[in-house]
C-alpha positions in Angstrom: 23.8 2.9 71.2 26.5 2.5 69.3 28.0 5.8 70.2 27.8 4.4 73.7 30.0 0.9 73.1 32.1 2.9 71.1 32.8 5.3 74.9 32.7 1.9 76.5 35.1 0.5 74.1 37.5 3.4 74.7 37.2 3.9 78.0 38.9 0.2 78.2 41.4 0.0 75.8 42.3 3.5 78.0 42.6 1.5 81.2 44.2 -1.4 79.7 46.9 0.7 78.5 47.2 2.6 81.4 47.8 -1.3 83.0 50.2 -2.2 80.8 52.3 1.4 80.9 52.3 0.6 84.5 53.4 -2.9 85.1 56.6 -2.1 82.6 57.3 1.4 84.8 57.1 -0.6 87.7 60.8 -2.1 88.4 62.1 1.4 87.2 60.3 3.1 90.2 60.8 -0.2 92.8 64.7 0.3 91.5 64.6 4.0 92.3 62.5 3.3 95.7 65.4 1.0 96.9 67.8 3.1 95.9 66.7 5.6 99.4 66.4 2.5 101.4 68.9 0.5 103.7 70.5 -2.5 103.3 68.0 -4.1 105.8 65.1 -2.2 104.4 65.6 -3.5 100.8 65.5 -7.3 102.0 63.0 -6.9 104.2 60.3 -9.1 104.3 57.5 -8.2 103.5 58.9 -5.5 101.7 58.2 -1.8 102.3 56.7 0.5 99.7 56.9 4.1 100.5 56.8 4.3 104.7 60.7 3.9 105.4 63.5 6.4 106.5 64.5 7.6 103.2 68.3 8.0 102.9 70.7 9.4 100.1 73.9 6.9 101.8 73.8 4.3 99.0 74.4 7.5 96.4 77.0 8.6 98.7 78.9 5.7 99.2 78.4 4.6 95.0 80.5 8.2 94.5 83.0 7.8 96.5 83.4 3.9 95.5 83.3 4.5 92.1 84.1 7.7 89.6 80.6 8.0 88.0 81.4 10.2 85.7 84.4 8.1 84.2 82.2 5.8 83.3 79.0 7.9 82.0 82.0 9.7 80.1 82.3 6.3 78.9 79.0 5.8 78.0 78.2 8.5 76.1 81.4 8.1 74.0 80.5 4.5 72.8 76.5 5.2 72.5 77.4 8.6 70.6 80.0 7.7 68.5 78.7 4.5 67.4 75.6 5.7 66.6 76.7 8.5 64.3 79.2 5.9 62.7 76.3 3.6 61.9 73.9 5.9 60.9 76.5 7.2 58.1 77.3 3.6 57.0 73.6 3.1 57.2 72.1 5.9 54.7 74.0 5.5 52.1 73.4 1.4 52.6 69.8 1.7 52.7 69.4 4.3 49.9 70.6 1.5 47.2 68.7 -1.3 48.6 65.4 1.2 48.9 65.7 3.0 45.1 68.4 0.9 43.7 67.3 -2.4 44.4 69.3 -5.6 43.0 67.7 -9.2 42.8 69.8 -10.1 46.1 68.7 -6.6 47.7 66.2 -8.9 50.0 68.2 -11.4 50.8 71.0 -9.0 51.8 68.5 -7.5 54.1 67.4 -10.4 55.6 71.1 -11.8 56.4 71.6 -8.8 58.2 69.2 -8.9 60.4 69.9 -13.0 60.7 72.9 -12.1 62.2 71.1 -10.4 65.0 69.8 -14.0 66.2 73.2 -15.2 66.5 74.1 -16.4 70.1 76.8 -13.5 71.3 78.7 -15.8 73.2 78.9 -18.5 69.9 80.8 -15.2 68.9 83.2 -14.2 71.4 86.1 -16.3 71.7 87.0 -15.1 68.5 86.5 -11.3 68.3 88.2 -11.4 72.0 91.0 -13.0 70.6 91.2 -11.0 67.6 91.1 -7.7 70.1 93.7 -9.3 71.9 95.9 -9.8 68.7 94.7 -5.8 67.7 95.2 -4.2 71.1 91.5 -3.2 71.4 90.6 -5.0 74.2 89.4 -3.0 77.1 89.3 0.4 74.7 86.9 2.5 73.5 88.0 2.2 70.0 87.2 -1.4 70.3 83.7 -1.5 72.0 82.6 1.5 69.8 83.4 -0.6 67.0 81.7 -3.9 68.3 78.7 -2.2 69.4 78.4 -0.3 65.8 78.5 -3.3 64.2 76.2 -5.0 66.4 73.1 -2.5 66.2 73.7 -1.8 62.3 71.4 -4.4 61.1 69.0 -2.2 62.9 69.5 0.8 61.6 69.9 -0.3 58.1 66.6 -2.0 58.1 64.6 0.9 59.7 66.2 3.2 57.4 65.1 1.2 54.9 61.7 0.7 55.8 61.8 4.8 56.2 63.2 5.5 52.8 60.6 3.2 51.1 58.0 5.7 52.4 59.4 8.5 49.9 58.2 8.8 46.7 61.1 8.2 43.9 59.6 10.2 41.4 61.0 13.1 43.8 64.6 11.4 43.4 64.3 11.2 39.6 63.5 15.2 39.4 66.7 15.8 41.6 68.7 13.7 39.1 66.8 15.8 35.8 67.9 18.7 37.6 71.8 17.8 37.8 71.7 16.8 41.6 75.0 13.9 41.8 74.9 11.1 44.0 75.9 13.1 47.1 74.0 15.8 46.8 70.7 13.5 46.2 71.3 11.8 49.6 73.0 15.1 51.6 70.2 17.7 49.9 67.2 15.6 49.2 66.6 12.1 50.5 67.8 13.1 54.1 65.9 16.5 54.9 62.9 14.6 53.8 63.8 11.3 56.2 64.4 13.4 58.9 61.8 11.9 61.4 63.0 8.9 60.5 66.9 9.0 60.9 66.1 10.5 64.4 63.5 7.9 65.7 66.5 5.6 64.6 69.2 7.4 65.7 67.3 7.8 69.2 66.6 3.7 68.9 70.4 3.2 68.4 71.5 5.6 70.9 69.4 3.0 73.3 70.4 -0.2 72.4 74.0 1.0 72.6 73.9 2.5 76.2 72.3 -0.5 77.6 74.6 -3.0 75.9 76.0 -5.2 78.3 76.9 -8.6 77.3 80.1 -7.2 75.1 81.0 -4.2 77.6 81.0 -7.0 80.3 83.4 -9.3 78.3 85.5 -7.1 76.4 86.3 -4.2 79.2 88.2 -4.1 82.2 88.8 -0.3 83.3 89.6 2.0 81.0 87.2 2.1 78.9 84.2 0.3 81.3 80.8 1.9 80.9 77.5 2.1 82.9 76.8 -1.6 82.5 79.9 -2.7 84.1 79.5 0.4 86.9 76.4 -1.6 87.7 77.9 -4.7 87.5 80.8 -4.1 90.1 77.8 -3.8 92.8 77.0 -7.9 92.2 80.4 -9.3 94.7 80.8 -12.7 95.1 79.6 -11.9 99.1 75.9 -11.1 97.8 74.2 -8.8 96.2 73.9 -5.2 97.8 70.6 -4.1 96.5 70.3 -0.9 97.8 73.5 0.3 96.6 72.9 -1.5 93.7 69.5 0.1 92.8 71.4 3.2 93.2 73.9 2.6 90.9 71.4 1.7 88.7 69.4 4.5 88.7 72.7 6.5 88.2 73.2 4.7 85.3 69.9 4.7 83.8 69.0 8.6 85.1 70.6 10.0 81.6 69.0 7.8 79.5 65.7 7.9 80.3 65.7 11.7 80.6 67.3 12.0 76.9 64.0 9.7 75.9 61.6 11.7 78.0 62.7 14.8 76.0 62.8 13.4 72.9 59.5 11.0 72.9 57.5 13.1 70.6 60.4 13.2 68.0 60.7 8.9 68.7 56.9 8.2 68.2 56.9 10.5 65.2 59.9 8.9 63.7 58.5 5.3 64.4 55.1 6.1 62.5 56.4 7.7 59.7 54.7 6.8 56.5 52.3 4.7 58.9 49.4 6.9 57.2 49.0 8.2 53.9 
């Protein structure tokens, strides 16, 4: 009897999850769907699912509109760059608060990520001003930057939370043994956080390639990634959804392959230290 409710139990957290998975990966296959469509097919009303005359126009007319691959160029520049520039900020940030600890080591912690529930447009007067002043507006420098400092909060607190997982009595022995600062972090800490500075270096990687609100604001051109080669689809004469949706699945193709690929690392990474 009770093996049975325990099937029954199973079988419906299954299907519930199986829901759930679905109604998220919904708009990512409606958005690819459109993107074959026409202009009249993708307002139509009521709309049409699969029985259309599929069409590859909208990708042809997005390429010769836009240069796609300045702008994933773009992308992968300001998601790469300031991800490895936080993640080395990061370790060495979270190491002292995780086995070096102070009295203000939690407060730190929590003012950082206080700052990520700051309004971004309370913010951005300023820092445009100041990259006006710097000559970082519309430049990669400058939105590598911004973004870095945006998602390190992030990083330092899941590093963190990863590095508290490791048993300091391994740390200590490194230190017996003659191990100096750097080589305890480069040598000992990090091999053993491994699935842990991936998962977050795959998190970060994410956050930064869909950032919009400061790419939006603080580009132009130049240095414009796949959040503003979506954006330039939205005219003040309407919305082109078709073409749109294929922009969008242009810009969100490379992404979502990257965490297709890399989903067993990310999951592993993520419930690290979850059991003992």
């Amino acid at each position: 009897m009770a093996r049975a409710v325990t099937t029954q139990r199973k079988t419906i957290n299954t299907a519930i999850a199986w829901a759930i998975g679905l109604l998220i990966f919904f708009p990512i296959l409606w958005t690819v769907l459109t993107s074959f469509k026409t202009e009249a097919q993708a307002i139509s009303d009521p709309p049409v699912f699969l029985f259309f005359d599929w069409t590859l126009e909208n990708y042809s007319i997005v390429q010769e509109r836009s240069n796609y691959m300045r702008y994933l160029w773009n992308s992968v520049i300001i998601a790469g760059v300031s991800t490895i520039i936080g993640i080395i900020i990061a370790v060495p940030a979270a190491w002292s608060m995780a086995f070096v600890p102070s009295r203000r080591s939690k407060d730190i912690l929590l003012w950082m990520l206080s700052t990520k529930m700051l309004p971004a447009v309370g913010v951005l007067y300023p820092i445009y001003l100041l990259f006006i002043k710097m000559g970082l507006l519309d430049s990669l420098v400058g939105l590598t930057i911004v973004v870095m400092l945006i998602n390190l909060p992030i990083i330092v607190w899941m590093l963190y939370t990863y590095f508290k997982e490791i048993p300091v009595d391994i740390l200590e022995a490194a230190r017996m043994d003659g191990a100096t600062l750097r080589e305890e972090i480069l040598y000992v800490l990090t091999p053993m956080a491994i699935p842990g500075i991936a998962s977050t270096l795959l998190l970060n990687v994410i956050l930064a390639w869909n950032e919009a609100f400061w790419t939006l604001n603080l580009t132009a051109a130049k240095a414009a990634p796949l959040t503003a080669f979506i954006a330039s689809y939205s005219s003040p004469e309407g919305l082109f959804y078709a073409k749109l949706s294929a922009a969008s699945t242009m810009a969100i193709a490379p992404i979502l392959i990257l965490g297709w690929f890399s989903q067993k690392q990310l999951v592993r990474g993520l419930t690290f230290g979850a059991v003992k």
